[in-house]
N, C-alpha and C positions, 0 to 999 in steps of 0.2 A: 814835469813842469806843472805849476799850480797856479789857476787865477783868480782870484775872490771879489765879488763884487756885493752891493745890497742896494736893489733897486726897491724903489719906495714910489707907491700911486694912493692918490687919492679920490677914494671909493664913494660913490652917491648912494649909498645904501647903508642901512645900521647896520654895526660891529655882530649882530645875532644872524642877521641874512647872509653877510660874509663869510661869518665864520661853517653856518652851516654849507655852504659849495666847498666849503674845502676838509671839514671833518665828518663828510658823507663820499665816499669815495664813489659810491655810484651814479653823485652828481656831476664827476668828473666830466662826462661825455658834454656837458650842458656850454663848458667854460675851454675845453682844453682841444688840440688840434692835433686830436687819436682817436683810434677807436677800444675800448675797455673789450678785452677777452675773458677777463675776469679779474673777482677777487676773493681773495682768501684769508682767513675766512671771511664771510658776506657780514654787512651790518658795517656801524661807525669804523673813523676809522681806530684803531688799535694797534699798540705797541705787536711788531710781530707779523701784520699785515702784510698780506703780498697783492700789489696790483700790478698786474699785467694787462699791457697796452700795445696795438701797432700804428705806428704811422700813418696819417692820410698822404695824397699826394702832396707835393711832388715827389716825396722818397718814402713810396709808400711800400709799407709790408717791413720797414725797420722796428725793432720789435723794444718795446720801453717795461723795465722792471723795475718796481719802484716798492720800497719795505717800509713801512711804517717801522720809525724810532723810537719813536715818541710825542703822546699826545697831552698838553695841561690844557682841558675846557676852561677849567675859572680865568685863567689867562690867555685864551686865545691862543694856543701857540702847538705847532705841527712840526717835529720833524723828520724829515724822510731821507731817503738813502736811493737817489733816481739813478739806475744803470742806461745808458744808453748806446747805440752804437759806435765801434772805432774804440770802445776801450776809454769812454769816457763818464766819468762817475761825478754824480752832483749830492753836495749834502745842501740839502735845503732844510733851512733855518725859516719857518713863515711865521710870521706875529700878525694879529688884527687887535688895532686899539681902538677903540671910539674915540672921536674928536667929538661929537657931538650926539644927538638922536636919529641924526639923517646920514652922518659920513664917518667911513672908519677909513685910518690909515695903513694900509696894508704893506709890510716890511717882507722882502723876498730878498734871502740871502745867507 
């Protein structure tokens, strides 16, 4: 079974502050509700990339694998390949667009 969704927020911060939380994978820890064990190799992120992560409570010590696909900077755009527990796997498709100098619209999906 497969189910696709693409949630869409809009961000009070420029499209370069955005983009950098999410194509800095060591910024992860800052935004995301895990704890990073590592990443491989270290630095941006990059095609090939492996970050591993465990769970906080309440289901803590479940354990998150996530592989960099694919990264376009000039476009803002990230994708990744998130293994999670129970056998379930997310392709994440992320785009960050400027709407303006102050908000970017951030696509997850």
């Amino acid at each position: 079974m497969s189910f696709s969704t693409c949630p869409i927020a809009i961000v009070n911060a420029p499209v370069e502050r955005v983009w950098h939380l999410l194509a800095e994978p060591s910024a992860y820890a800052l935004w995301w509700d895990a704890r990073t064990r590592s990443i491989l190799p270290p630095g941006p992120a990059q095609p090939g990339q492996l970050i591993l992560a465990d769970t906080n409570p309440p289901v803590r010590g479940w354990q998150i694998r996530i592989t960099v696909q694919a990264v376009t900077p000039e476009k803002h755009v990230l994708d990744l390949l998130t293994r999670l527990p129970l056998g379930i796997t997310v392709h994440n498709h992320i785009t960050c667009t400027p709407l303006d100098q102050q908000h970017t619209r951030l696509n997850f999906g």
